[in-house]
Each structure stands twice: as C-alpha cells, then as structure tokens.
C-alpha positions in Angstrom: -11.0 3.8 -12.9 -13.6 3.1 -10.4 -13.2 -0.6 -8.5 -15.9 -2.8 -8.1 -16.6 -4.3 -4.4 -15.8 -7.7 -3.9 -18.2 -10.2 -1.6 -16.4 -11.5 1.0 -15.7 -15.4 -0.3 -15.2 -18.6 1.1 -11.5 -20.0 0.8 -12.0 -23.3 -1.6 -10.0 -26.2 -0.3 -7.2 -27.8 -2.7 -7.3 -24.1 -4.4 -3.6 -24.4 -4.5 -2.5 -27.1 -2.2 1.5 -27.4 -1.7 3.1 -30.5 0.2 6.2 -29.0 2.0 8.8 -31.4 0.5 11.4 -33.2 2.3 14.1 -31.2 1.1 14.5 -27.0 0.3 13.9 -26.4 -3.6 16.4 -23.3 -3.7 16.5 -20.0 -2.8 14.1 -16.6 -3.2 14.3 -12.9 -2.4 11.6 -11.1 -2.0 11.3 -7.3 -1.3 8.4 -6.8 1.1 6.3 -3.3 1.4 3.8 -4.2 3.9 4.4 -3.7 7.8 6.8 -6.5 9.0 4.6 -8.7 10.5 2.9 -9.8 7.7 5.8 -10.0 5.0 7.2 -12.5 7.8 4.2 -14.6 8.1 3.9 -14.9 4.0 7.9 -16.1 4.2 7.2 -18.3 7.0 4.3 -19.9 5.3 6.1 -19.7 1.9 8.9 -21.9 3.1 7.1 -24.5 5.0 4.6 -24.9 1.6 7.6 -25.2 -0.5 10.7 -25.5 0.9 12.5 -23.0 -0.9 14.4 -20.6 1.2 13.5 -17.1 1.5 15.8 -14.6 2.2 13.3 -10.8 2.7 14.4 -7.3 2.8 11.2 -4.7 4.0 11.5 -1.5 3.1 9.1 1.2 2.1 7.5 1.1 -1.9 9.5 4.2 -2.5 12.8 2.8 -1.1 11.8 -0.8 -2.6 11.4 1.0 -5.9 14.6 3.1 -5.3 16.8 -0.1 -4.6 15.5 -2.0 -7.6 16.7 1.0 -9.4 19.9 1.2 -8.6 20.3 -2.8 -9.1 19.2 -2.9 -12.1 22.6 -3.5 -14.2 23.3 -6.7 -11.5 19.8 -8.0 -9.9 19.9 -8.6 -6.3 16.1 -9.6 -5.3 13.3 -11.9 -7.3 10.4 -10.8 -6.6 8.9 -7.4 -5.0 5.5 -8.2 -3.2 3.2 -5.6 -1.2 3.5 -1.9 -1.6 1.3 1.0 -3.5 0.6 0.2 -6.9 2.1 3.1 -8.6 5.6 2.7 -8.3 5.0 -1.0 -9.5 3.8 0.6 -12.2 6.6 2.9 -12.7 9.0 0.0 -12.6 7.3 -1.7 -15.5 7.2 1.5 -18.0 10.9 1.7 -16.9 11.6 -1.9 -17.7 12.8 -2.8 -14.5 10.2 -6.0 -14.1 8.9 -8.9 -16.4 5.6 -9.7 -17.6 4.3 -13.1 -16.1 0.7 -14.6 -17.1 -0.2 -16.2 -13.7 -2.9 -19.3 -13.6 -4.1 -17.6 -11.3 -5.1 -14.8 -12.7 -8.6 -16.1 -13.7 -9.9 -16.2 -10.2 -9.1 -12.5 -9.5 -10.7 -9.3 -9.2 -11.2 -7.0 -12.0 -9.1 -4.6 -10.3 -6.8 -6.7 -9.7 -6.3 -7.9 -13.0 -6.9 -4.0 -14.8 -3.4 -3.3 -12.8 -1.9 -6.5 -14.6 -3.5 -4.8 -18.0 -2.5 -1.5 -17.3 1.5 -2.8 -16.4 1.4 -4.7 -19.6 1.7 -8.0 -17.5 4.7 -6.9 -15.4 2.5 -6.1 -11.9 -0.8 -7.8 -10.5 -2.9 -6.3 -8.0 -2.9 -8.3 -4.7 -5.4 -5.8 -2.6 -6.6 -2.6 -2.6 -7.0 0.2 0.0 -8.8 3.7 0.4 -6.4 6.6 2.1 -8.2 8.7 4.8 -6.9 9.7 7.8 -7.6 9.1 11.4 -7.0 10.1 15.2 -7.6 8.6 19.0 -10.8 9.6 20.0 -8.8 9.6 24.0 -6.5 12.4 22.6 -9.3 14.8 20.4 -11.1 14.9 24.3 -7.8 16.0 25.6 -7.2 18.3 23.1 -10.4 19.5 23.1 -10.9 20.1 19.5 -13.6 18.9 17.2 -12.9 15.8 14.8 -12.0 16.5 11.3 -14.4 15.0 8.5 -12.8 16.2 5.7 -9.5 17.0 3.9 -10.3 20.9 4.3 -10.6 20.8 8.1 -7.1 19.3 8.1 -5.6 22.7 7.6 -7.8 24.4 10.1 -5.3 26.2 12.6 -6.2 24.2 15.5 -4.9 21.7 14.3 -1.2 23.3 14.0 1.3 20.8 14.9 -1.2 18.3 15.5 -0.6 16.4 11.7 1.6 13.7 10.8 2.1 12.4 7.2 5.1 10.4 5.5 7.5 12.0 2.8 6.0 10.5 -0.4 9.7 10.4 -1.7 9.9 7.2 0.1 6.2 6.1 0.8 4.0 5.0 -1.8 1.3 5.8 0.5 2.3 9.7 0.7 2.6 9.8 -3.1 -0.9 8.4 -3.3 -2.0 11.1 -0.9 -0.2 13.8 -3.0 -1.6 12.2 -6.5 -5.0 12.4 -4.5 -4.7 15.8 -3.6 -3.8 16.9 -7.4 -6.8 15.0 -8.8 -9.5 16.4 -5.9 -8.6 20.1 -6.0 -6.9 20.7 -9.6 -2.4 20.6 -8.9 -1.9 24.5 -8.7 -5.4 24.2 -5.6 -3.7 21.3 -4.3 0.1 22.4 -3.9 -1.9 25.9 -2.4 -3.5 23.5 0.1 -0.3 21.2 0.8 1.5 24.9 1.5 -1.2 25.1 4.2 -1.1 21.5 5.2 2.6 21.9 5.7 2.0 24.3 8.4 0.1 21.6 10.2 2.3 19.2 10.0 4.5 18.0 13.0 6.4 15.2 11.2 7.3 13.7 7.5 7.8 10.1 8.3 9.8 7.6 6.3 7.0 4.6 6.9 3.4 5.3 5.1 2.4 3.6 8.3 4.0 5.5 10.8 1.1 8.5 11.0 -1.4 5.8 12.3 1.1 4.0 15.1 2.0 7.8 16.2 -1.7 9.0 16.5 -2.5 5.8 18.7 0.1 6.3 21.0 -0.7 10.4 21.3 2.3 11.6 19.9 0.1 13.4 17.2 -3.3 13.9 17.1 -4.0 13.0 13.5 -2.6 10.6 11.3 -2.9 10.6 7.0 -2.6 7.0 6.0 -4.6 4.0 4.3 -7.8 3.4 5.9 -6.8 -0.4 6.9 -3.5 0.9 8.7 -5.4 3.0 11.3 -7.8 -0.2 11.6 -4.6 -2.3 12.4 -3.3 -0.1 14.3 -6.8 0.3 16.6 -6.9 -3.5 17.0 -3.6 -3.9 18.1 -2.8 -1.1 20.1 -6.8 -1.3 21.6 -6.4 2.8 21.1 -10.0 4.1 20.6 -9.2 5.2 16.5 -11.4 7.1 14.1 -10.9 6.3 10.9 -12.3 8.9 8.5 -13.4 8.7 5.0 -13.0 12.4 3.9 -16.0 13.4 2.6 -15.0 15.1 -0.6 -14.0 11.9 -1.8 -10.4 9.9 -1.7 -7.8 8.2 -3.2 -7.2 4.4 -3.2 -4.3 2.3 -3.8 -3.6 -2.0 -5.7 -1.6 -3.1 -3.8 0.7 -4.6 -6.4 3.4 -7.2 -7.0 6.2 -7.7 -9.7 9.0 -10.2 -10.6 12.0 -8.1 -10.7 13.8 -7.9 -14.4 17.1 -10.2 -14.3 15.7 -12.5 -11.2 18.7 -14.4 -9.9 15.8 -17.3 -8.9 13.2 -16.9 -11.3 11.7 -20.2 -11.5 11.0 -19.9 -7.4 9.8 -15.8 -7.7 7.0 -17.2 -10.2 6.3 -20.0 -7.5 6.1 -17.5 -4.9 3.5 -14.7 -7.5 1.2 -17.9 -8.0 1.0 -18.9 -4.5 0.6 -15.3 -3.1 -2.6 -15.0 -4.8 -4.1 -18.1 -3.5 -7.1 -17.4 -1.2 -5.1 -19.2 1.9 -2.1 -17.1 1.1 -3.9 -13.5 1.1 -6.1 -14.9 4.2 -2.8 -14.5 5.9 -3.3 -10.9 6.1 -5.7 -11.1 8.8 -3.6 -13.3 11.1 -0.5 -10.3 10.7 -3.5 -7.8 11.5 -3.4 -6.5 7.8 -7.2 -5.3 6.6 -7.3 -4.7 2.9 -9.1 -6.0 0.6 -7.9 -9.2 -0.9 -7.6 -9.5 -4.7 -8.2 -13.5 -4.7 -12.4 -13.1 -5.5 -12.5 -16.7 -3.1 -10.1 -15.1 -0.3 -12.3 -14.1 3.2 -12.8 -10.1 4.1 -11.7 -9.7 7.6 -15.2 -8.1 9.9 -12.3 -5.1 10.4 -11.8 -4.5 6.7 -13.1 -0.9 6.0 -16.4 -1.1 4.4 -14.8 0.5 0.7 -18.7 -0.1 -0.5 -19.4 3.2 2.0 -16.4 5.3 0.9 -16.6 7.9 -1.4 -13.9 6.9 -4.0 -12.4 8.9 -6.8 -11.5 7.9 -10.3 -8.1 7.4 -9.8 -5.9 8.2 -12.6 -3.1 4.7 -12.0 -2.1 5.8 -16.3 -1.1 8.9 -15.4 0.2 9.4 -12.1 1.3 5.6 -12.1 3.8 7.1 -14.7 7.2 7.8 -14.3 7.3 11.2 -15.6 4.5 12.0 -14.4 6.0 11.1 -10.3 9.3 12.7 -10.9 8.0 15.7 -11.7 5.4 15.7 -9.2 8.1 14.8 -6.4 10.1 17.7 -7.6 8.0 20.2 -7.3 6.8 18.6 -3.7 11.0 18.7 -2.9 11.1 22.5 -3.8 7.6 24.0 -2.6 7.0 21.7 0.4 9.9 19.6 1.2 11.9 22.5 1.2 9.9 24.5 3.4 10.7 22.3 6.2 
C-alpha cells in the first residue's frame, strides 16, 4: 500500500475547541510510545483542555503491546497512543482493542484512515514515518570511512562494530526494519543479510530511538531508525546528522492509536482519540521536537519533516506482517538465527 503525500495545511481555528472546565472530569491512562517529551506535552495539554486527569506509562510499542497482553483478563490502561502501526494491528486481530468511529475521522489522511480500515476500526493512523538510517557527519571524518547510501553498504566490514539497531522484540521500529528487510530482499536473502548485519552490530537497544541519540553523541557511528528520529535528534543535540534514505527503497511505519478492550475510563479514552487527532493536538509534535508526518490533512508539516515526497518507499505489506502470526513467527526465527548469535 503506497501512501499519498500530504500538503502541509493550515490549522483551522475552533477545529476542536475545548474550554478547560472549572473542575477535573475523571480519570485517563494512556500508554505512550513516542519519546517522552512529547507523550508529556500531549498529557499536559490533554488536561488543561479537559480537565480530566491523566495518569501515562511510556514504554516501547513492543513492551506497550506486551503489557496490554498480559492485562487483558483485568484492563489496567484506556487508551494506547503513538507507536508503530503493526503491533496496533496485532492487538486488534487479537481482540485486545475496540473499534471506535471517530468524528474526526473525515478530515484525515487516506493513510491514516486505510490503517482504521485495515484494523476493522480498532486503530487510526495518527502519522507516518520512513525508516533509514543515519550517522554524525563529525564522527564518519574521524573514522575515516565513506558514508553509507544504502542498506548493502551497511554490512560492508568497515563498518564492524560501528552499527546500532534496537531488538525488534521490543521496538516496533526494529520489527519494521526486519518486516522491511523480508519484503526488499525475499526472507531466506534477508535473514542471510541480518546474519551479516549482525556482525556489524555493536548494540541491540531496547528504545527504537536509541540508535539515533547514540550516533549523535559518537558512541556508534551509524544508527538504524525512523527517518524523523535522526532529524530530532540533529536539532536537539545540534550534532551534524545524515539522514539517509537507502536507495533500494525502505520501509515506513502509521503511527497508530487504539482504545484498549475493557477501558476502566472509556468515555474519557474516546475524548482523548478525538482530540488527538485535532490539527492543534498533532501540531504539538513539533514543540516536543517530533517530525512525522501528521495524519490531521489541516495539521502544519514541521520545515524539519523529512521530505517522504523524495524517498523511495516500498509497498508495505501492514495485512501481512501487521499479523499476529505472521510477527511471532518472524520474531522467532530472528530469537534463534540472530538474537541468539549474540
């Protein structure tokens, strides 16, 4: 499913306009994938537009997705917001969230609203971000290497030790790499090439993040991660990042969100799904330094957005490796060829 480009829009005043009452309206707990800054800012503004208090957990997509798992006899969160779509989509074929038909919905991008097809109702996509990889253009000098341009160089030997990825058992982000990987090269090419890759590699981090922060602070040279993380990373840190958009083509995530099945505040998680996809709520990205591509058609593109118009994207399969099967069986064979190796 290739994604159209959205414009950059203009956010339309009294789009969803919310009075913060005199008095709190309840509680909420929301699971939160992004990086902490910006699931904070969304509470903060959350509560001061409602009222209602928020209590937020952040934790990985693959440790979200684990914990709502292993609650699911006695619910303990509302609503799950942020994260890779595919293990959103995994929790809806397993039953784990509910279908909700949000007003909002109408004034979303067809990607956005394919992922809320494709779940049956029971996710929405609320941005959408290409995986590359990148590295400190301070450190290649030092290292005196040349820059990768492509997933094949990253297996080149001089670039032993110098690679840092996250373990996709607990980062969507990884799993989007490894889904990428199988669709690219064919699976038996592509667990040949993460064999190689493995060799390469320094570090499996916990965070999907992690690989960018690492590479701009030179404690590895490159870093495999969504596009918009090495950008956040480069205007935070001011390290001189490359971002690269490997040129046989890449994989691309929805960033997703779902009310969780059994929602001890489920009146308040559907106030929070509605509000989140407001143009002034998904502007908030920018402000937490957060550079994908908002699903809200009316909701401004940051100037540091990667430009996903010039990046070579791949038909990603979401039906088939947003399955659960279809993860499980990838991630075991990842545990006993790669994970194993380590």
């Amino acid at each position: 499913m290739r994604l159209p480009v959205a414009a950059a829009g203009v956010i339309l005043a009294g789009t969803f306009a919310l009075a913060a009452p005199a008095q709190a309206e309840g509680n909420l707990v929301v699971y939160c994938s992004p990086q902490e800054e910006w699931c904070q800012l969304m509470v903060n503004e959350f509560q001061k537009a409602t009222g209602i208090n928020v209590s937020m957990t952040r934790k990985s997509s693959g440790e979200t997705f684990a914990q709502i798992k292993a609650e699911a006899a006695n619910p303990k969160g509302d609503i799950w917001w942020g994260g890779t779509g595919d293990p959103h989509l995994q929790a809806a074929e397993e039953d784990l969230t509910l279908a909700y038909e949000s007003p909002m919905l109408k004034d979303l991008n067809d990607w956005a609203v394919s992922q809320h097809k494709l779940a049956g109702g029971k996710t929405v996509g609320i941005y959408m971000g290409a995986l590359g990889f990148g590295y400190s253009a301070d450190v290649l000098k030092e290292k005196g290497v040349e820059g990768p341009k492509c997933w094949a160089d990253l297996v080149k030997p001089e670039y032993k030790g110098e690679v840092q990825v996250a373990n996709p058992n607990s980062s969507g982000t990884s799993y989007t790499f490894l889904a990428t990987m199988v669709q690219i090269l064919g699976e038996e090419e592509a667990f040949a090439y993460l064999k190689k890759l493995n060799e390469n590699i320094n570090q499996y981090t916990k965070s999907g993040a992690a690989p960018a922060q690492a590479a701009s602070r030179g404690e590895t040279l490159i870093g495999i991660t969504f596009q918009h993380d090495l950008v956040s990373t480069a205007v935070a840190s001011g390290a001189p990042m490359v971002v690269v958009a490997p040129c046989e083509g890449t994989g691309f995530e929805v960033g997703s969100m779902s009310i969780i099945k059994g929602a001890p505040n489920l009146e308040n998680a559907k106030k929070w799904y509605d509000w989140a996809l407001t143009p002034e709520a998904q502007a908030l990205a920018a402000q937490a330094n957060s550079y994908q591509l908002p699903s809200n058609k009316n909701a401004p593109v940051s100037e540091h957005s990667p430009k996903i118009s010039e990046i070579k994207l791949i038909d990603y399969d979401f039906a088939k490796f947003g399955s659960s099967d279809e993860r499980k069986r990838l991630l075991s064979r990842w545990d006993k060829e790669i994970g194993a190796a380590q």
